[in-house]
OpenMM code with the backbone's topology and positions (N, CA, C; nanometers):
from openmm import Vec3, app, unit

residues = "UNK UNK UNK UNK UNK UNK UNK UNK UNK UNK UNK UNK UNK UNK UNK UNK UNK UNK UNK UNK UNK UNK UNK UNK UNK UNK UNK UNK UNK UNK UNK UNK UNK UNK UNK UNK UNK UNK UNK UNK UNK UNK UNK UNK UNK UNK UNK UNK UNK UNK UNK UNK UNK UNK UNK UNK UNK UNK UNK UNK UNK UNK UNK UNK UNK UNK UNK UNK UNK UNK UNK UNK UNK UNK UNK UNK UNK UNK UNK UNK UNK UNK UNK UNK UNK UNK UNK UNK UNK UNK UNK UNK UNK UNK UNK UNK UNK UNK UNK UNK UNK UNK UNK UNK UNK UNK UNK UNK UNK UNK UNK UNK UNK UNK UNK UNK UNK UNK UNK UNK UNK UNK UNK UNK UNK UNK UNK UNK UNK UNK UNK UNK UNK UNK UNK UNK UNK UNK UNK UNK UNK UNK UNK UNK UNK UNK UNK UNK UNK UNK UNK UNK UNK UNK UNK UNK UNK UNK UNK UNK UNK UNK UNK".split()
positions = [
    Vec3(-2.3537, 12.4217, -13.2933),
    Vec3(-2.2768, 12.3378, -13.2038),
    Vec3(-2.1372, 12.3192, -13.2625),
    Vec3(-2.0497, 12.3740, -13.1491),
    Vec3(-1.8571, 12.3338, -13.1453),
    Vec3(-1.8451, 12.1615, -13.0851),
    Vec3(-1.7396, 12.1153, -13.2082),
    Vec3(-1.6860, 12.0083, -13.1820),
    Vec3(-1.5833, 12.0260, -13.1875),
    Vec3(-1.5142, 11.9694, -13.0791),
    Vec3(-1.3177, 11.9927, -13.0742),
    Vec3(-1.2849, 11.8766, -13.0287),
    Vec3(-1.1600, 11.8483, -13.1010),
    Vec3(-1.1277, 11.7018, -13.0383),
    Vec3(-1.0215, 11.6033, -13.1532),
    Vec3(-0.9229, 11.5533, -13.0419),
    Vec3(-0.8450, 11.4845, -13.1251),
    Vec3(-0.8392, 11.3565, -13.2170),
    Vec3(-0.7999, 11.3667, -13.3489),
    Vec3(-0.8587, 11.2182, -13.4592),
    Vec3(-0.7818, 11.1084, -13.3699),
    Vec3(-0.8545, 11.0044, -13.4269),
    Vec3(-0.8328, 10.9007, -13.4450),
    Vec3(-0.8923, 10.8232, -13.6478),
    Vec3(-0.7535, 10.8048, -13.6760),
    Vec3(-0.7584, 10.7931, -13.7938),
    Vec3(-0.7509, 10.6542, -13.8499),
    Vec3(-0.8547, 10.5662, -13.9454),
    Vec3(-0.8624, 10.4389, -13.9917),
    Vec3(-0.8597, 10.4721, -14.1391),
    Vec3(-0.8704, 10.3399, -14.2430),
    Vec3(-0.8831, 10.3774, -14.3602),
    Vec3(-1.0344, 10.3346, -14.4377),
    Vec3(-1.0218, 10.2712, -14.5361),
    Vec3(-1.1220, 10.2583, -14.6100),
    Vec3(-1.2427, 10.0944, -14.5305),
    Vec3(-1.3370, 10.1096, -14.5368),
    Vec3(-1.4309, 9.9856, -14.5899),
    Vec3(-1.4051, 9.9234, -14.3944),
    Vec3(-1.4196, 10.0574, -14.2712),
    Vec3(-1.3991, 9.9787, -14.1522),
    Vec3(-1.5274, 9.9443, -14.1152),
    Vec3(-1.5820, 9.8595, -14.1213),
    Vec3(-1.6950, 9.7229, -14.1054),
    Vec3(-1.7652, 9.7710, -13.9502),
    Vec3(-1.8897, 9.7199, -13.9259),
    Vec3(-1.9609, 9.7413, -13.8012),
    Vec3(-1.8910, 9.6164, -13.7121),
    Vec3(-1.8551, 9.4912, -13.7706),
    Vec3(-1.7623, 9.3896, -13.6759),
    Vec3(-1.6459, 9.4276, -13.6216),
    Vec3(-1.5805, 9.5484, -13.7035),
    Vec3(-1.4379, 9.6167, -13.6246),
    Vec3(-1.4850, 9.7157, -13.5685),
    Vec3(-1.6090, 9.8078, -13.5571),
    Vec3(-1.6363, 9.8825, -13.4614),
    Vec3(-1.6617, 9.8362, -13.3061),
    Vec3(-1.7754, 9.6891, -13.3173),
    Vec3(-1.8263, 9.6493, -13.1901),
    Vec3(-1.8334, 9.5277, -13.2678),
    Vec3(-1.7294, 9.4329, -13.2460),
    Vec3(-1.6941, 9.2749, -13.3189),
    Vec3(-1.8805, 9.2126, -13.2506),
    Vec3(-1.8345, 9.1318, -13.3146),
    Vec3(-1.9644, 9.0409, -13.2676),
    Vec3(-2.0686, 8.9552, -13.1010),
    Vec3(-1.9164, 8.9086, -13.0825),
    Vec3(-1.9046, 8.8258, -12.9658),
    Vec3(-1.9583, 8.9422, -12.8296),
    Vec3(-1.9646, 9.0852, -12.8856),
    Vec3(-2.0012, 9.1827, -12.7479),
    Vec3(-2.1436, 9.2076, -12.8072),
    Vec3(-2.2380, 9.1441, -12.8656),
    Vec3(-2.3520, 9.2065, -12.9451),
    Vec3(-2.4621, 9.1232, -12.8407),
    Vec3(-2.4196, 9.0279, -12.7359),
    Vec3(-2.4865, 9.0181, -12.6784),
    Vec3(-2.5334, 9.0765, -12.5447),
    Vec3(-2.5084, 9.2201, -12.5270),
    Vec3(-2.5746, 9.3096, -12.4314),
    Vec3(-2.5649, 9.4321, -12.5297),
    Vec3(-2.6575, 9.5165, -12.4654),
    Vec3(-2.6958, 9.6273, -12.4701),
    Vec3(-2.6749, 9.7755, -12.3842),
    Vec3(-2.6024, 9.7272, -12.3139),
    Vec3(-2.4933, 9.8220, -12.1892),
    Vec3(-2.4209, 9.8922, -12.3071),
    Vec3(-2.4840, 10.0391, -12.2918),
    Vec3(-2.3828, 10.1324, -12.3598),
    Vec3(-2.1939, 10.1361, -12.2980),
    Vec3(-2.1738, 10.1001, -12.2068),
    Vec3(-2.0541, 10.0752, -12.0904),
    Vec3(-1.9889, 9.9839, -12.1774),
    Vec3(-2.0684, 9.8828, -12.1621),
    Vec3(-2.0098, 9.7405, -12.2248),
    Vec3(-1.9680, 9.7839, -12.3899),
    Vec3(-2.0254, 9.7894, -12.4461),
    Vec3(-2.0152, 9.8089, -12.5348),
    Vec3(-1.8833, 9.9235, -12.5853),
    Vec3(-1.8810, 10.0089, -12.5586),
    Vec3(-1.7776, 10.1364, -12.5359),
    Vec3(-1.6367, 10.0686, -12.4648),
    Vec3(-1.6623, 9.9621, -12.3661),
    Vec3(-1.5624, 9.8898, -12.3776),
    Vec3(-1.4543, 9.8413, -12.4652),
    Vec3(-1.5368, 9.7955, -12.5234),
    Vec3(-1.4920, 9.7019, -12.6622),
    Vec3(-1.4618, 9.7607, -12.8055),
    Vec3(-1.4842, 9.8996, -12.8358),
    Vec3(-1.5203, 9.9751, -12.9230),
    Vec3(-1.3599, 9.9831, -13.0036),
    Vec3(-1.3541, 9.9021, -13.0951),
    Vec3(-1.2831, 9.9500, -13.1796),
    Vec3(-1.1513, 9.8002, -13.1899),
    Vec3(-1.1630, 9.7343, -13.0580),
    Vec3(-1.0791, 9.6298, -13.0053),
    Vec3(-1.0144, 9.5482, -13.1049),
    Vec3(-1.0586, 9.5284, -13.2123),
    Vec3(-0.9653, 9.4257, -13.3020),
    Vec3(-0.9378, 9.5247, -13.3981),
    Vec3(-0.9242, 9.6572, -13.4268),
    Vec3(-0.8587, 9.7480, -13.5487),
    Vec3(-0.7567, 9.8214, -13.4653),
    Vec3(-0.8019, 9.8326, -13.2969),
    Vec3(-0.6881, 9.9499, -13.2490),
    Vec3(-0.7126, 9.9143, -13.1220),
    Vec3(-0.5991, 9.8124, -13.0776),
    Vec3(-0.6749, 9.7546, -12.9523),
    Vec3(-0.6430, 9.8787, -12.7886),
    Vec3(-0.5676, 9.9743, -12.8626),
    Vec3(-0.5596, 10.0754, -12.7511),
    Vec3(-0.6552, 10.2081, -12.7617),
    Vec3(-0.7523, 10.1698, -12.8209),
    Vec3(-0.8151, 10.2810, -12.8700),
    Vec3(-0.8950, 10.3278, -12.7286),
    Vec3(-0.9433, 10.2649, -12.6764),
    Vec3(-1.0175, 10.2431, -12.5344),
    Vec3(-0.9664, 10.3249, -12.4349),
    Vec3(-0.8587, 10.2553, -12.4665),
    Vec3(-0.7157, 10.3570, -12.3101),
    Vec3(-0.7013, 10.5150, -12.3682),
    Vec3(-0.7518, 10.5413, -12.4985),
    Vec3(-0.6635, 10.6189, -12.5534),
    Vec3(-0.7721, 10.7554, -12.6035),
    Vec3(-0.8807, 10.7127, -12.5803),
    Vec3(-0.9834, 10.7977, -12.6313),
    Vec3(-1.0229, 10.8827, -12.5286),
    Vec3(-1.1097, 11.0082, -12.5306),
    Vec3(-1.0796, 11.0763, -12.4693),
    Vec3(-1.2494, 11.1691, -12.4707),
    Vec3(-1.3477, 11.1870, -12.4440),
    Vec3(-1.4526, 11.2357, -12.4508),
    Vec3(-1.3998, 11.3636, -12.5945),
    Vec3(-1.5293, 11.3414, -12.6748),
    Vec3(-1.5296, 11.4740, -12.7451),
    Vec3(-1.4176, 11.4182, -12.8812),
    Vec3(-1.3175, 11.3234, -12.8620),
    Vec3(-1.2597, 11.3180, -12.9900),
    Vec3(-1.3214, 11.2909, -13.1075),
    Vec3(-1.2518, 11.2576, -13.2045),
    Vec3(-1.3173, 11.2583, -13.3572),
    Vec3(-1.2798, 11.1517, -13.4302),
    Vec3(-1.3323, 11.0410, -13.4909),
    Vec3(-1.3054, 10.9699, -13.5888),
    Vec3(-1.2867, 10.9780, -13.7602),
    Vec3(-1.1769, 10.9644, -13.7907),
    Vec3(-1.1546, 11.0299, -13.9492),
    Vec3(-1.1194, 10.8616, -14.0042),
    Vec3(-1.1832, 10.8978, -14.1618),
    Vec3(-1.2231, 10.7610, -14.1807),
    Vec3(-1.1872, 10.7832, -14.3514),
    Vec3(-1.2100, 10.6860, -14.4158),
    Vec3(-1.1877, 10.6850, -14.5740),
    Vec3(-1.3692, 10.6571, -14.6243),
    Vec3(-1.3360, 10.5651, -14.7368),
    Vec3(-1.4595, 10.5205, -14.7726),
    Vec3(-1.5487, 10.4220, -14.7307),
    Vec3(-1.6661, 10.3977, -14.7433),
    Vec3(-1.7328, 10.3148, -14.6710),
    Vec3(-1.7593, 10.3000, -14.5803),
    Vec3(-1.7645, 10.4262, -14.4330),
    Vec3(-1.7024, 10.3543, -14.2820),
    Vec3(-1.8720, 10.3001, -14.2788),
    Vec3(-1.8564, 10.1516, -14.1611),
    Vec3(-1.9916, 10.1426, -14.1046),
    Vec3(-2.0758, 10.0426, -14.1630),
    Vec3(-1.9439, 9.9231, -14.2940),
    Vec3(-2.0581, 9.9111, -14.3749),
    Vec3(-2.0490, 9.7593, -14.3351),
    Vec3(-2.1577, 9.6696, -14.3540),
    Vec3(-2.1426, 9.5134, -14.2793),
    Vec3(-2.2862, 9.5298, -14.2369),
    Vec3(-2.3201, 9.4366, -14.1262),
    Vec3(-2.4078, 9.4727, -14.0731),
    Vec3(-2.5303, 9.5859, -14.0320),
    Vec3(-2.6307, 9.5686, -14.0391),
    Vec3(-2.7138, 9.6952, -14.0047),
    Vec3(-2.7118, 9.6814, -13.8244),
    Vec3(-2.6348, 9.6465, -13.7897),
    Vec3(-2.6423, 9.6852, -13.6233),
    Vec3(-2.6233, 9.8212, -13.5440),
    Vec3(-2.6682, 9.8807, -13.4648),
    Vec3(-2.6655, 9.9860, -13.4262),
    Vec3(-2.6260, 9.9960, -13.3408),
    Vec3(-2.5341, 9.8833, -13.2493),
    Vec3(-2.4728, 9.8899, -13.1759),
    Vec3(-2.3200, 9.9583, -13.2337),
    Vec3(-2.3030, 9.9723, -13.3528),
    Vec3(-2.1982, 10.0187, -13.3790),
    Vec3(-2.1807, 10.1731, -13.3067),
    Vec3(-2.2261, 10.2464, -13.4000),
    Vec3(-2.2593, 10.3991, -13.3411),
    Vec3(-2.2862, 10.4262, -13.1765),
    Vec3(-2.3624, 10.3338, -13.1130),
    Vec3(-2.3920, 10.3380, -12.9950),
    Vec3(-2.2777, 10.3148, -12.8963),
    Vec3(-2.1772, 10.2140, -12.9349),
    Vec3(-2.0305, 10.1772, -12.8936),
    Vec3(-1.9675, 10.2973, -12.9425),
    Vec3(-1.9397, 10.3724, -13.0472),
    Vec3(-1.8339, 10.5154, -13.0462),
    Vec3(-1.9019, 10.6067, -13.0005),
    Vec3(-2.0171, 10.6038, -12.9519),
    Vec3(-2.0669, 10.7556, -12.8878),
    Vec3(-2.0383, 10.7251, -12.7425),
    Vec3(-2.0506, 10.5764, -12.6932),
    Vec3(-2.0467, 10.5662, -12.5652),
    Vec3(-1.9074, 10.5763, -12.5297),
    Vec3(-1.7848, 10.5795, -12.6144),
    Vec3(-1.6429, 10.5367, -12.6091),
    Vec3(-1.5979, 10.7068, -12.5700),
    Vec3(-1.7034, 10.7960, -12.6360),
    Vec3(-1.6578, 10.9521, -12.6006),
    Vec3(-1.6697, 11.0581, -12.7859),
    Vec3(-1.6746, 10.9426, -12.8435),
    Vec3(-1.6315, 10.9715, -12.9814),
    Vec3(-1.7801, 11.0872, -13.0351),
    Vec3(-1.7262, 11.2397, -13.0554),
    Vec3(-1.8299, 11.3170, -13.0843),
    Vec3(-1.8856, 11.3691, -13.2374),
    Vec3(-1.7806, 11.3395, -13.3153),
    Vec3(-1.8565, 11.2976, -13.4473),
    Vec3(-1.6928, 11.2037, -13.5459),
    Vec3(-1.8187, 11.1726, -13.6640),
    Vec3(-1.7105, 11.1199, -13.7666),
    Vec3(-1.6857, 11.1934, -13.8833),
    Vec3(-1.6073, 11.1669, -13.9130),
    Vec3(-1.6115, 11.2426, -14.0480),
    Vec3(-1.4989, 11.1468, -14.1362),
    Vec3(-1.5759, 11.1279, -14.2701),
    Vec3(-1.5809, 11.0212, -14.3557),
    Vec3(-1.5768, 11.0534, -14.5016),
    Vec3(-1.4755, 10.9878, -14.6078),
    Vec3(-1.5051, 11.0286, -14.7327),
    Vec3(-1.6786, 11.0017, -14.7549),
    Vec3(-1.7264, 10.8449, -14.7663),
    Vec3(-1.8560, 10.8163, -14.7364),
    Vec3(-1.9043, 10.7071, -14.6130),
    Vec3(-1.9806, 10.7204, -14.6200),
    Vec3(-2.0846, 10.5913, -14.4918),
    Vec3(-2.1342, 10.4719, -14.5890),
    Vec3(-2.1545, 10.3895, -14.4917),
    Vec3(-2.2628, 10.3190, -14.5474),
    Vec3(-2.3831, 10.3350, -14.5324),
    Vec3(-2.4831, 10.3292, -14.5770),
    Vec3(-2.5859, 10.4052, -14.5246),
    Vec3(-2.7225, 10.4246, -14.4073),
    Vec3(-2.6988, 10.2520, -14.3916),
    Vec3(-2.7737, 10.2012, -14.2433),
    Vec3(-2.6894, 10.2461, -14.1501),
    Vec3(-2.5268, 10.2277, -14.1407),
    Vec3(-2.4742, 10.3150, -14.0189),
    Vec3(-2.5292, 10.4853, -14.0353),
    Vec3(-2.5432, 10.5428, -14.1175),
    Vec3(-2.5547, 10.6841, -14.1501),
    Vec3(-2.6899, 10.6909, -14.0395),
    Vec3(-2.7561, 10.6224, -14.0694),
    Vec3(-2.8807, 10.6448, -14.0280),
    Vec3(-2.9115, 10.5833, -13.8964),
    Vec3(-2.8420, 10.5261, -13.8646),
    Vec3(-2.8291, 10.4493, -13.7446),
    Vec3(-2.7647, 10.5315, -13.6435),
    Vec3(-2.6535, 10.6436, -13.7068),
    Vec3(-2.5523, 10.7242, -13.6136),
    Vec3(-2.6570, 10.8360, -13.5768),
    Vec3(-2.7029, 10.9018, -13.6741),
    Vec3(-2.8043, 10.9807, -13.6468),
    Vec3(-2.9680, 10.9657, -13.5617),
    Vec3(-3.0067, 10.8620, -13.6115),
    Vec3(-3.0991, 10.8108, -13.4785),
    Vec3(-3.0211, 10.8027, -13.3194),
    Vec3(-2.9137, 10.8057, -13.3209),
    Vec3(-2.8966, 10.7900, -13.1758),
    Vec3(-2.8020, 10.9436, -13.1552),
    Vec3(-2.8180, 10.9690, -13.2806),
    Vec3(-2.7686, 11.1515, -13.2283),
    Vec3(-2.5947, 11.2146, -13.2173),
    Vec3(-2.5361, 11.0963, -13.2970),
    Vec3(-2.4428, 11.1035, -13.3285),
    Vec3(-2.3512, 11.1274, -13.4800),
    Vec3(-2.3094, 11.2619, -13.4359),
    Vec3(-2.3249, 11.3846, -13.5687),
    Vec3(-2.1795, 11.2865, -13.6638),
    Vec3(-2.2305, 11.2815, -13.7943),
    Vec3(-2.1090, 11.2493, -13.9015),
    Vec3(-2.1136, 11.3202, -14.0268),
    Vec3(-1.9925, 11.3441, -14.0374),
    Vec3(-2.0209, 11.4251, -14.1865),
    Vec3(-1.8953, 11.3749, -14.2770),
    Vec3(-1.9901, 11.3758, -14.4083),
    Vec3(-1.9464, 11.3241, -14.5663),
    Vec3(-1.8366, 11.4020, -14.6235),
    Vec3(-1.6943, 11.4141, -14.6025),
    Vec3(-1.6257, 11.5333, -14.6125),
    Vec3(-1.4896, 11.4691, -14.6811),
    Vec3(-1.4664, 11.4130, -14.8105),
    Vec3(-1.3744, 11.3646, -14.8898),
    Vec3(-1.2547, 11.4364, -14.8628),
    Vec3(-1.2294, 11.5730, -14.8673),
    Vec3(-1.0679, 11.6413, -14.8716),
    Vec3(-1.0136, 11.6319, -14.7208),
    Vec3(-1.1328, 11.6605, -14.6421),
    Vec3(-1.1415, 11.6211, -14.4833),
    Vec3(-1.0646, 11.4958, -14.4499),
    Vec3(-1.1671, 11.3594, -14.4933),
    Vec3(-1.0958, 11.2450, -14.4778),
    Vec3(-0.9889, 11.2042, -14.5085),
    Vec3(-0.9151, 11.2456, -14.6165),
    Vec3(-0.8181, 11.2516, -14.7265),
    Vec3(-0.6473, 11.3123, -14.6469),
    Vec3(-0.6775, 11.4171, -14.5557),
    Vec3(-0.5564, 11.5273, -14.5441),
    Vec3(-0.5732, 11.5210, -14.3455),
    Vec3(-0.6812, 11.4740, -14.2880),
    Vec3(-0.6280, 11.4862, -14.1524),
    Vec3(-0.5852, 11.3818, -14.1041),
    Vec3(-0.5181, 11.3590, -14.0139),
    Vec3(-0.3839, 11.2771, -13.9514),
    Vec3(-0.4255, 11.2046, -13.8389),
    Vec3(-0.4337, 11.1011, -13.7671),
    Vec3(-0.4264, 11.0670, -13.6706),
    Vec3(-0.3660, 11.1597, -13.5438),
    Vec3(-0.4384, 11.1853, -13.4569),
    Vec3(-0.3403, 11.3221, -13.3752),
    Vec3(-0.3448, 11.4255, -13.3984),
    Vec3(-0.3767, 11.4854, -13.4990),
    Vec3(-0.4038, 11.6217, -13.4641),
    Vec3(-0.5867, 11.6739, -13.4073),
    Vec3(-0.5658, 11.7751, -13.3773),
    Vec3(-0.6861, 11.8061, -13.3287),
    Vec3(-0.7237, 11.9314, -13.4228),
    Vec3(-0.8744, 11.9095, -13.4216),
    Vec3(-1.0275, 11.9038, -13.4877),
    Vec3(-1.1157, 11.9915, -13.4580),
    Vec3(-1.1632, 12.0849, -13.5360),
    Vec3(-1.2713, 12.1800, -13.4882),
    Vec3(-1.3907, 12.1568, -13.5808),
    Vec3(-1.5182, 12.1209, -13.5294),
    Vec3(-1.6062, 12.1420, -13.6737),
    Vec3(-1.7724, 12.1927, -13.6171),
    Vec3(-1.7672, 12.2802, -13.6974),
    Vec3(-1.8978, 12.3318, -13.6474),
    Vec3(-1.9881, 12.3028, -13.7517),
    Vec3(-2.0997, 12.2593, -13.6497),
    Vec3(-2.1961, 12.1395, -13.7548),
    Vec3(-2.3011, 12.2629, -13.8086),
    Vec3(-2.3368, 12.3658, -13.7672),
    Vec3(-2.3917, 12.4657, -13.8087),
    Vec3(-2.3644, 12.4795, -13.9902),
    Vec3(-2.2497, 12.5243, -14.0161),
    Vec3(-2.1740, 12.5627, -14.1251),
    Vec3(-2.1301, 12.4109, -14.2269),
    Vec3(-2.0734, 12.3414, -14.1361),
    Vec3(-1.9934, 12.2099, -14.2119),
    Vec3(-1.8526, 12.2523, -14.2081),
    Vec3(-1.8430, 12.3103, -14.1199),
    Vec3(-1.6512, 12.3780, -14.1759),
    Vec3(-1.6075, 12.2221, -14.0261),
    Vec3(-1.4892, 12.2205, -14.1731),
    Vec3(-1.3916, 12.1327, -14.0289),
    Vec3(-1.2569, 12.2189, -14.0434),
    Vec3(-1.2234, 12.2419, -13.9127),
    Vec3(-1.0905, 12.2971, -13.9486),
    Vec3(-0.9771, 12.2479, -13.8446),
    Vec3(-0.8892, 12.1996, -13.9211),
    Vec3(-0.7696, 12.0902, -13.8869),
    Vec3(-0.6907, 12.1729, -13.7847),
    Vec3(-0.6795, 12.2112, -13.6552),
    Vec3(-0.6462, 12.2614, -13.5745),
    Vec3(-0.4515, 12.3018, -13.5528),
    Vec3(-0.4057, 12.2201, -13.6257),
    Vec3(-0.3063, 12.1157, -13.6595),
    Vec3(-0.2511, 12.1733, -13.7360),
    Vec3(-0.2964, 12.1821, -13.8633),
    Vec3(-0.2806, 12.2212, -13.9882),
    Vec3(-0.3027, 12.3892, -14.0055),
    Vec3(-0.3916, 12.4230, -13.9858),
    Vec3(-0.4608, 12.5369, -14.0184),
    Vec3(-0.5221, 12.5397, -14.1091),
    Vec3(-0.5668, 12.3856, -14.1826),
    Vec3(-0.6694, 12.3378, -14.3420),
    Vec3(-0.8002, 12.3340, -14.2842),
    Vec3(-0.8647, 12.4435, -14.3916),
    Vec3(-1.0083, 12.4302, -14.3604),
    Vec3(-1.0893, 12.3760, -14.4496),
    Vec3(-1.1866, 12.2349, -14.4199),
    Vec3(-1.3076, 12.1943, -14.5321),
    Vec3(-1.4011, 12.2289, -14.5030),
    Vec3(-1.4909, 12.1633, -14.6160),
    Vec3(-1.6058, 12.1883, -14.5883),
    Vec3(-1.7087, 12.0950, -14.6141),
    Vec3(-1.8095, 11.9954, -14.5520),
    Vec3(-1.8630, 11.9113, -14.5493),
    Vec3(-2.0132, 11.9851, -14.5754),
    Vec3(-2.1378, 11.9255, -14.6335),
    Vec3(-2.2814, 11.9787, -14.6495),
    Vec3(-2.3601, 11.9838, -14.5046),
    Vec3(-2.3330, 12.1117, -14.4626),
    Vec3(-2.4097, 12.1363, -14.3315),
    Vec3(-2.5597, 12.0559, -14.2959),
    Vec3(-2.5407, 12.0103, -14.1444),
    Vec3(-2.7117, 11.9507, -14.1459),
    Vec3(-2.8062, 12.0505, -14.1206),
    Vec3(-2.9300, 11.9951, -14.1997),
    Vec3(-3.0325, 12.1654, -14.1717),
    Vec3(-3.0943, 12.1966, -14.0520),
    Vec3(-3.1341, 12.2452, -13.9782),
    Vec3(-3.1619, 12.2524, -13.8260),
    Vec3(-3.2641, 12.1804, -13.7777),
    Vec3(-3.3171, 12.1062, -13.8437),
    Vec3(-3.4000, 11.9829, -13.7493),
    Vec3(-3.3100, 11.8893, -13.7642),
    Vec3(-3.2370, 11.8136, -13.8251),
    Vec3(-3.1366, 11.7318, -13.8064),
    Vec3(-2.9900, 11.8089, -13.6742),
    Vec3(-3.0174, 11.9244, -13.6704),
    Vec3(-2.8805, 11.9864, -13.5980),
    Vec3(-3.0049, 11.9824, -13.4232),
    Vec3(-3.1020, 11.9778, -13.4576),
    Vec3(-3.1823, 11.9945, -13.3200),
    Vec3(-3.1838, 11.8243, -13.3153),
    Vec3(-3.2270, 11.7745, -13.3173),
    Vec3(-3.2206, 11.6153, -13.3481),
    Vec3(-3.1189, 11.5641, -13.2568),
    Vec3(-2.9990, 11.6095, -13.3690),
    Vec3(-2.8504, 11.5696, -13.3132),
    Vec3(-2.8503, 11.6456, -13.0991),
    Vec3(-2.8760, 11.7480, -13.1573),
    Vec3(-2.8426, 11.7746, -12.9941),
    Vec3(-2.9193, 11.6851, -12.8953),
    Vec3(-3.0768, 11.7250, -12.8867),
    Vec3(-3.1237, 11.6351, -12.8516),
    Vec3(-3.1253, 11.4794, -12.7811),
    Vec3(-3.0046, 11.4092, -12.8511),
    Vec3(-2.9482, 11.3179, -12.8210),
    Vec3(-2.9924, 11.2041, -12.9105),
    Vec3(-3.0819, 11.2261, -12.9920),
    Vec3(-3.1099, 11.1254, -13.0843),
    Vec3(-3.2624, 11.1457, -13.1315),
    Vec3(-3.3568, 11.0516, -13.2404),
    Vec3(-3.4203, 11.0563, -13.2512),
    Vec3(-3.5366, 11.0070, -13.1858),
    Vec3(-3.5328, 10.9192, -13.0493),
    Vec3(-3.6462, 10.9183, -12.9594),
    Vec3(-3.6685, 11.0119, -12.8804),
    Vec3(-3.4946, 11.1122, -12.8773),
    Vec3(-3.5350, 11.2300, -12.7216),
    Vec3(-3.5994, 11.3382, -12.8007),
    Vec3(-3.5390, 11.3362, -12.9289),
    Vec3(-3.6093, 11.4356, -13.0259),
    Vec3(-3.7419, 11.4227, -13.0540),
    Vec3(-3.8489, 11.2951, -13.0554),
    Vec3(-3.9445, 11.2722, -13.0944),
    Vec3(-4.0267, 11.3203, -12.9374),
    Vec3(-3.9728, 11.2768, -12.8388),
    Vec3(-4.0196, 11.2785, -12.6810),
    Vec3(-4.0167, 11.4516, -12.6834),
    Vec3(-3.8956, 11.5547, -12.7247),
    Vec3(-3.9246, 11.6604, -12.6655),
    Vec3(-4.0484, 11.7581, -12.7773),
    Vec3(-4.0128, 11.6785, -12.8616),
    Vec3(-4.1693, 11.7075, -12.9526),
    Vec3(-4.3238, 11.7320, -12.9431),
    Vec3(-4.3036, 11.6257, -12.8184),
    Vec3(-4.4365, 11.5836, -12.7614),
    Vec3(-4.4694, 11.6470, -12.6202),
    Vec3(-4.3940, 11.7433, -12.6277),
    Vec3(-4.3894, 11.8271, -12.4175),
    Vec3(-4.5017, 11.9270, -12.4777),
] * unit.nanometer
topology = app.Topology()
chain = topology.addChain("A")
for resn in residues:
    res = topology.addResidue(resn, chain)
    for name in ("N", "CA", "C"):
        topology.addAtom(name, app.Element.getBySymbol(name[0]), res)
């Protein structure tokens, strides 16, 4: 699987309260939620996002809360993977239960820009800065995590298990 799509770039230690603040944690409307996604770090992020873009991040993204409305608010916002020096690790696992691909990619996080656009094929781990012409390389997921991910998460994955 091809991911293409333009960053949106934050820095270190961005919290599950600046992904999907608190005060929206009372529904469960992927809509609603995707609404709000990002609203007190980039309050135009909403207007500005675009199916398929990419979130580039520093250290820590995700870390605060174990809520899973986080991940569920940037997948619903359009956002098709992250890529992060590191995670925290309940978001890690939280992004991936709902089938939303991120990868651990330090020189990645480090060198791409807000605005430029993003190629990364989750097969390999290559990201390549569209922009730039800089290619990384993040630890590929192994193909039940890459079937998983497509899938749409780990209940559609567990459901098409069971056909």
């Amino acid at each position: 699987m091809t991911i293409e799509g333009s960053v949106f770039r934050y820095g270190d230690n961005v919290d599950t309260d600046v992904i999907i603040p608190a005060r929206y944690l009372n529904t469960s409307d992927v809509k609603e939620l995707a609404a709000h996604c990002m609203e007190d770090i980039d309050a135009s992020f909403t207007s500005r996002v675009k199916q398929g873009d990419i979130v580039v991040a520093g250290k820590n993204f995700g870390c605060g809360s174990s809520r899973e409305h986080a991940p569920i608010a940037l997948k619903g916002a359009g956002i098709a993977c992250v890529i992060a020096e590191t995670f925290a690790r309940i978001f890690y696992r939280n992004a991936l239960n709902i089938g939303l691909p991120i990868l651990e990619c330090p020189e990645a996080a480090k060198r791409i820009q807000s605005g430029d656009r993003v190629a990364i094929d989750l097969a390999s781990g290559t990201v390549t800065d569209l922009t730039t012409g800089e290619t990384f390389h993040a630890e590929p997921f192994p193909p039940f995590m890459r079937e998983l991910i497509d899938a749409g998460g780990l209940i559609a994955y567990a459901g098409s298990a069971c056909l």
